[in-house]
N, C-alpha and C positions, 0 to 999 in steps of 0.2 A: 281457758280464758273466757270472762264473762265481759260483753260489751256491755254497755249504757246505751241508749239511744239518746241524742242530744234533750237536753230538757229535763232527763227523766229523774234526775238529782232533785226533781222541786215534787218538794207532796202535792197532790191533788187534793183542792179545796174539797168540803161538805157541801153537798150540793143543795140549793137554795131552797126552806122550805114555806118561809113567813109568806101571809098575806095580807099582812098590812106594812107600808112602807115603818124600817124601824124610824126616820126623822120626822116624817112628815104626820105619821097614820092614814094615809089617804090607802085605798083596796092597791092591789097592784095586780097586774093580770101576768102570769108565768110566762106566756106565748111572745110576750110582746115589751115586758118591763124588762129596763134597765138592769144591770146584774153589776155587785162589784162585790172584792172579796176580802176579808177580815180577820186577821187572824185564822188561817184557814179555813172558815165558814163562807161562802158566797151567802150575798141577800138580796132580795129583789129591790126596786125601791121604784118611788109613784114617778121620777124624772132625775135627768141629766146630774143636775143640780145636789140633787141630795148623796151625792157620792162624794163629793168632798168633803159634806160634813160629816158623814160618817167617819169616814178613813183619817181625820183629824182628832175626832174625840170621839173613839169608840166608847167610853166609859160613861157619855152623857147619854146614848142611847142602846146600848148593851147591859146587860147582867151579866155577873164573871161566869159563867156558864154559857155565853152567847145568845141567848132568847133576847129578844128584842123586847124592852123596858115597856111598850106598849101592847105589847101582845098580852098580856092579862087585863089591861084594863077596857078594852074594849071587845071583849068576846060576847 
């Protein structure tokens, strides 16, 4: 008999790689930025705020691969 450990039914998100917030573009710092999760990807983001408009319209600031819409244009 194989147990579960409670929770353990839920995949583990991809862990957060973007540095620039995908709503805002402002830099985000790993140490210290906000974290929310998306379609199993986590992403950082520059404040509180910009987690709900993520997780509301992933499509206006995601590519269907998950890269953040902004991350190519400001490298």
């Amino acid at each position: 008999v194989v147990l579960a450990a409670p929770g353990a039914d839920k995949p583990v998100p991809k862990p957060a790689t973007n540095t620039l917030c995908p709503v805002m573009g402002d830099k985000v710092n790993p140490a210290k930025s906000p974290k929310v999760v998306v379609r199993g990807q986590e992403y950082y983001l520059c404040c509180k705020g910009c987690d709900k408009k993520l997780a509301e319209n992933p499509d206006k600031y995601l590519e269907q691969d998950g890269t953040p819409r902004n991350a190519k244009a400001r490298k």
